[in-house]
C-alpha positions as CSV (number, residue, x, y, z in Angstrom):
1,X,8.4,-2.2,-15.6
2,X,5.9,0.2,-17.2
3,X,5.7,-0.2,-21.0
4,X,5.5,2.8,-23.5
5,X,1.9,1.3,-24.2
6,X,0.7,1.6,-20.0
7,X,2.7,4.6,-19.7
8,X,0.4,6.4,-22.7
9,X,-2.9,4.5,-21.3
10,X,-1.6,5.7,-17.8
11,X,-1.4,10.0,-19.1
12,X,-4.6,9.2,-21.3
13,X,-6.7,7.9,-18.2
14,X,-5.2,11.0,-16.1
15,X,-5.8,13.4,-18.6
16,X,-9.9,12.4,-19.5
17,X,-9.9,12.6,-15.6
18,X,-8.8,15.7,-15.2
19,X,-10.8,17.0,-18.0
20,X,-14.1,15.1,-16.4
21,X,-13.3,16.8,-13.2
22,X,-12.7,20.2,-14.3
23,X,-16.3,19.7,-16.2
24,X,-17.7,18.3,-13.1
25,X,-16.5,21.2,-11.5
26,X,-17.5,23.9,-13.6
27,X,-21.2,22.6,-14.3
28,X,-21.9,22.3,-10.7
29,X,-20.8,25.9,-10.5
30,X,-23.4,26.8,-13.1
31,X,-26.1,24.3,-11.5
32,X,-25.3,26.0,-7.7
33,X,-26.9,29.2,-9.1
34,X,-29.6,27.3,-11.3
35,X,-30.7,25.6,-7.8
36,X,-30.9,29.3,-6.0
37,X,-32.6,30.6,-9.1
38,X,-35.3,27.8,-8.4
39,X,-35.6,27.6,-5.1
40,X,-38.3,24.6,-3.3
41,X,-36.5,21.4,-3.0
42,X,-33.3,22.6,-5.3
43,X,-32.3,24.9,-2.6
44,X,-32.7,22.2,0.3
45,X,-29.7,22.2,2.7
46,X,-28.2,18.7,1.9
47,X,-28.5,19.1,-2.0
48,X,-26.7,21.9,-1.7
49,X,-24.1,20.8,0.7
50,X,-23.7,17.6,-2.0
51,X,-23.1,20.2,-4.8
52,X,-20.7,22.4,-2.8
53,X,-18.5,19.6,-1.6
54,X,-18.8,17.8,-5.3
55,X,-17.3,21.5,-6.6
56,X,-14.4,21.1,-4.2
57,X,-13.4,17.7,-4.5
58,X,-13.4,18.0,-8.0
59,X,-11.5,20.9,-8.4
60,X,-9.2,19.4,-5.7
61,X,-8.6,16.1,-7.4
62,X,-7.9,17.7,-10.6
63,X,-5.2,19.7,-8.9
64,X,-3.8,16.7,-7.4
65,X,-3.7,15.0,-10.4
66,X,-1.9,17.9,-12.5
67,X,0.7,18.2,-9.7
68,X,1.4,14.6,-9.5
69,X,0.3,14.3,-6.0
70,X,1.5,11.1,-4.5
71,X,-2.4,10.5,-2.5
72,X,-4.1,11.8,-6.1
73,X,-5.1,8.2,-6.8
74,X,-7.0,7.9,-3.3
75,X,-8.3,11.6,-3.0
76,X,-9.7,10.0,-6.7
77,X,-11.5,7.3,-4.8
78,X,-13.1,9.8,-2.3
79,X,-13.4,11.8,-5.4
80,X,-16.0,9.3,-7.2
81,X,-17.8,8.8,-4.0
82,X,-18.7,12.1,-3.6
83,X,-19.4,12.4,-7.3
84,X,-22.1,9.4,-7.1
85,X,-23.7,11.4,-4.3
86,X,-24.2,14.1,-6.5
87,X,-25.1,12.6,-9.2
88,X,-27.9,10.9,-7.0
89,X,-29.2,13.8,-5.3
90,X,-29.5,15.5,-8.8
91,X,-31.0,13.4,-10.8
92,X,-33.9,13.3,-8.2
93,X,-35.2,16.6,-9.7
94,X,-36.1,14.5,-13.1
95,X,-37.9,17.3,-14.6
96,X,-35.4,19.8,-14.7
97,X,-33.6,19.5,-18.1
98,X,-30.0,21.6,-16.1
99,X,-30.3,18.7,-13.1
100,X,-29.9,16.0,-15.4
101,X,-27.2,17.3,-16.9
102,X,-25.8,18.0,-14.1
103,X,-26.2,14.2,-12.8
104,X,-25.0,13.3,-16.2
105,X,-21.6,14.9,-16.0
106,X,-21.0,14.0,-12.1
107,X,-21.6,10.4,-13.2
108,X,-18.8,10.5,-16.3
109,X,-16.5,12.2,-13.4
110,X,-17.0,9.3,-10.9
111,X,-16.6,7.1,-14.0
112,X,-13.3,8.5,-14.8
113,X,-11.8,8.7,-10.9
114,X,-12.8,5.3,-10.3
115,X,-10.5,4.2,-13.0
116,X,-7.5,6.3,-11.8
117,X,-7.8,5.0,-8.0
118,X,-5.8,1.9,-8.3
């Protein structure tokens, strides 16, 4: 049986993940049209595929997770995954202030979806 204690831990951990997710997601947005502003290897086919899907799975995750989705702890999973692929492809372009950032905040995401797969 849950305690009061777990079932508070339980909505904290959801909600900091839907709140890293919906950040994830909206920074990503923002660095999508930093990366076309650029160009050269920020516009690069798999980056961008990485960014896009990143987006998607985040905003997708955090809807799962608002809706009480009964696969929202795996989609979570996939989530981080995803978000660690990101983060990696980002932070490859280390001398581009946005980029970082960028890597920063898909990092905290995978962070905070690997602790709400279970």
């Amino acid at each position: 049986m849950e305690t009061l204690s777990e079932g508070k831990e339980i909505g904290t951990n959801m909600e900091r993940c839907i709140r890293d997710c919906m950040s994830c997601f909206e920074t990503c947005t923002r660095t999508i049209s930093h990366c076309i502003n650029r160009g050269g290897e920020h516009v690069e086919p798999d980056h961008l595929k990485i960014m896009m899907e990143c987006i998607d799975m985040c905003r997708m995750s955090a809807t799962l997770m608002m809706s009480n989705a009964p696969f929202s702890h795996e989609h979570c999973q996939l989530c981080a995954k995803v978000c660690d692929s990101c983060a990696d492809s980002c932070s490859k372009m280390d001398n581009d202030k946005m980029m970082q950032e960028c890597a920063d905040v898909c990092r905290r995401c995978a962070d905070s979806c690997r602790s709400m797969a279970h």
